[in-house]
N, C-alpha and C positions, 0 to 999 in steps of 0.2 A: 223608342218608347213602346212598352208592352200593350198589350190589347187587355183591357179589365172586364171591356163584354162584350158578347159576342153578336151584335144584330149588326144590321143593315141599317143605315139612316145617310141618306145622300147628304142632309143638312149638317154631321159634325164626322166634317172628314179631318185629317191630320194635317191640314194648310195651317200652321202657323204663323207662318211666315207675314200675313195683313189679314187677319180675321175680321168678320164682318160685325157688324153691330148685333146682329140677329146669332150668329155664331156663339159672341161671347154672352149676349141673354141665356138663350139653351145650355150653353155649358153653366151658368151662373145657377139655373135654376136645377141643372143634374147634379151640381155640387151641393147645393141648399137640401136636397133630397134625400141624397145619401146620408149626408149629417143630420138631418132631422130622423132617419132609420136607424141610423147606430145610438143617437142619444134615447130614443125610443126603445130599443133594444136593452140597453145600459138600465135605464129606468124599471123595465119591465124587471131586470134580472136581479136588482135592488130592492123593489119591491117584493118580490117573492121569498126571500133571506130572510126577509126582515116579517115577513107571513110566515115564514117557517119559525124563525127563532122566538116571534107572538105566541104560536101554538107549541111549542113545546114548552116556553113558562108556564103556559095554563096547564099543560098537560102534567107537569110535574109541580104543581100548587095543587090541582085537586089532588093526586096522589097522598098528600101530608096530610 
């Protein structure tokens, strides 16, 4: 399995094998994180297009 980042954290090592309750919370919640970053990310980049493509109707409606 690759390494995605790079810290230290004693509590989510690569044991597989019988993960602990507390294991699988932290990883639940580093998943929840990342997904709520990228749909944040997504959003923001949506929102901006569509701020872009707002201002350029106005900009060429005043022009006429």
């Amino acid at each position: 399995m690759d390494k995605i980042f790079n810290f230290a954290i004693q509590d989510l090592d690569y044991d597989f094998s019988s993960p602990s309750f507390d294991q699988l919370r932290k990883g639940n919640l580093l998943r929840i994180y990342i997904k709520e970053l990228v749909v944040n990310e997504i959003t923001k980049n949506i929102s901006i297009e569509k701020q872009l493509e707002n201002a350029k109707s106005n900009f060429y409606k005043e022009k006429i």
